[in-house]
Residue, then its C-alpha position, 0 to 999 in steps of 0.5 A: x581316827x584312821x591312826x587308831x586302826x593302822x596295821x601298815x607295814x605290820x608283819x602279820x603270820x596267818x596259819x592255815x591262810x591258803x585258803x578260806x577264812x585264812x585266805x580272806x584276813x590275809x587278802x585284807x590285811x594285805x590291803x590294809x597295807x600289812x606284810x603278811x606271812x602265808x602258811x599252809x602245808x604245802x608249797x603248790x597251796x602256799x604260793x598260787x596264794x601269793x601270788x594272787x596277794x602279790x598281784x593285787x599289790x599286796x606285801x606277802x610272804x609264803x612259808x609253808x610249815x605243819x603247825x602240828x610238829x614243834x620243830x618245824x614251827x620253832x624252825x619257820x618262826x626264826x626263819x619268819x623274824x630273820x627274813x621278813x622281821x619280828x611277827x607282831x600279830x599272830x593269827x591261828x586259823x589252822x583247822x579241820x573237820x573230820x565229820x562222824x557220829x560220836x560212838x562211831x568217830x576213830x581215835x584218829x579223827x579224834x587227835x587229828x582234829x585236836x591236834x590241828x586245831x587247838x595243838x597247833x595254836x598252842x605251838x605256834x602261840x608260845x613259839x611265837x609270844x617267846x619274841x612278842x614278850x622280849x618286845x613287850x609287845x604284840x597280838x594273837x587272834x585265835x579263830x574259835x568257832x559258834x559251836x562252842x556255843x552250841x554243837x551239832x551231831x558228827x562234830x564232837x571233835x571239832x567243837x571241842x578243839x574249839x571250845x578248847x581254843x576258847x579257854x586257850x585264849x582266856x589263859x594266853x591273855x592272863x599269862x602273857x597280858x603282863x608282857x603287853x601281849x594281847x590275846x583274844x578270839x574270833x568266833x565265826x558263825x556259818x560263813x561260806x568257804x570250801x569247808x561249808x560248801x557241803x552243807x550249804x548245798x544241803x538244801x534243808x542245811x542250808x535253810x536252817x542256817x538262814x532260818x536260824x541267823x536273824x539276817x537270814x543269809x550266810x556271812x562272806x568271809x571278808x565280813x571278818x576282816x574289821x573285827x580282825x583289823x580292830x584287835x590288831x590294831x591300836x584302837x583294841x589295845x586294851x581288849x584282852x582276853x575276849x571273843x567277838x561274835x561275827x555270827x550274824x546275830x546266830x547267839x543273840x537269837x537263841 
C-alpha cells in the first residue's frame, strides 16, 4: 500500500512556492522524499525557501523565473531537466489577488490577475507536457480556488482566472490524457497564509468563514498536501480530469 503513494525521488516543479500554499506542497513533497524545483520571481524569495527545505533534509532545487513570459519559462524548463532531471509532476500554484470593485477595477488589475494566474499554467503546463508526453508520462495539478464555486465582491478577477483554470484543467487532461499525462486540480477552500491574513483579521470575515465551513475553522496549508501527493502519485493513476475540494466541507454545505 505505501508503494501506491511514493513519489520518492520524483523530480516535482511547484510555481509560485516561496511562499504560502506553494511553500506547504513543496515542504511536503520535500518529506515525501521528492526532489522538488523551487520557483518565485526573485532569487532573495527562491533561496531563503531552500534553504529552509535544505535544512530539514529535504532534496530541493531554486529557479527563480516569471511564469508570465514565455521565453523565460521555455528557458528554466530546459535548464530544470538538463541539471535536476526530466519534470515528472508539475504543480501550477502561481497566483495573485488584485482586490477592487468590479465597475472600479482597472484593465490592469484585470490582466494581471489573468495573466498570473491562468497564462502562466498555461505556459508552463505545455512547455512542461512537451517532455511529459515524449515520455508517455507525468502529472499536472493546477490549484484552482472555492470561488469558482461561489464568488465574492472585489474579486471578479480573481475568480475568473480561477474558473478558467478549471476549464484549463478539464481540456489538459483530454488533450494530453492519450499521451499518459494526467491533469487534475485542487480547489482550496479558506486556508490561512499571507494572502488571507487581511481577511482573517477582519473580525466579522473571519466569523463568516467559520460560520460558513461545517468544521468551522480555517484549513492549515499542510492539510493539502495528501491530496497533492495522491494525484501525484500512483494510487491516482487513473484520476483524470478532475478537482478535489479541500474546503472543510465549505461546498457540501450550501
Amino acid at each position: 500500500m505505501s508503494r501506491l503513494f511514493d513519489v520518492s525521488d520524483r523530480v516535482v516543479l511547484i510555481t509560485g512556492s516561496s511562499r504560502g500554499l506553494g511553500l506547504a506542497f513543496a515542504q511536503g513533497f520535500a518529506d515525501a522524499g521528492a526532489q522538488v524545483v523551487i520557483n518565485g520571481t526573485r532569487p532573495e524569495t527562491v533561496d531563503p525557501t531552500v534553504n529552509r527545505i535544505q535544512a530539514s533534509g529535504g532534496q530541493v532545487f531554486g529557479y527563480p523565473f516569471d511564469v508570465t513570459d514565455p521565453e523565460s519559462v521555455s528557458d528554466a524548463v530546459v535548464r530544470i531537466e538538463d541539471e535536476v532531471g526530466p519534470i515528472e509532476v508539475l504543480i501550477n500554484n502561481a497566483g495573485i489577488q488584485r482586490r477592487a470593485p468590479m465597475s472600479e477595477m482597472t484593465l490592469a488589475e484585470w490582466d494581471a490577475v489573468l495573466r498570473a494566474n491562468l497564462t502562466s499554467a498555461f505556459l508552463v503546463g505545455r512547455t512542461v507536457a512537451a517532455g511529459m508526453v515524449a515520455r508517455e508520462r507525468g502529472c499536472i495539478i493546477n490549484i484552482t480556488s472555492l470561488n469558482v464555486e461561489g464568488a465574492r465582491p472585489t474579486i471578479a478577477n480573481y475568480a475568473s482566472s480561477k474558473g478558467g483554470l478549471d476549464a484549463l484543467t478539464r481540456s489538459m487532461a483530454t488533450e494530453w490524457g492519450p499521451h499518459g499525462v494526467r491533469t487534475n486540480a485542487i480547489a482550496p477552500g479558506y486556508f490561512l497564509t499571507d494572502m488571507t491574513r487581511p481577511l482573517a483579521d477582519d473580525p466579522e470575515f473571519d466569523r463568516w468563514v467559520k460560520a460558513s465551513v461545517p468544521l468551522r475553522r480555517w484549513g492549515d496549508p499542510r492539510e493539502l498536501i495528501g491530496a497533492a501527493i495522491f494525484l501525484a502519485s500512483d494510487a491516482g493513476s487513473y484520476v483524470n480530469g478532475r478537482t478535489i475540494h479541500v474546503d472543510g466541507g465549505w461546498r457540501a454545505s450550501l
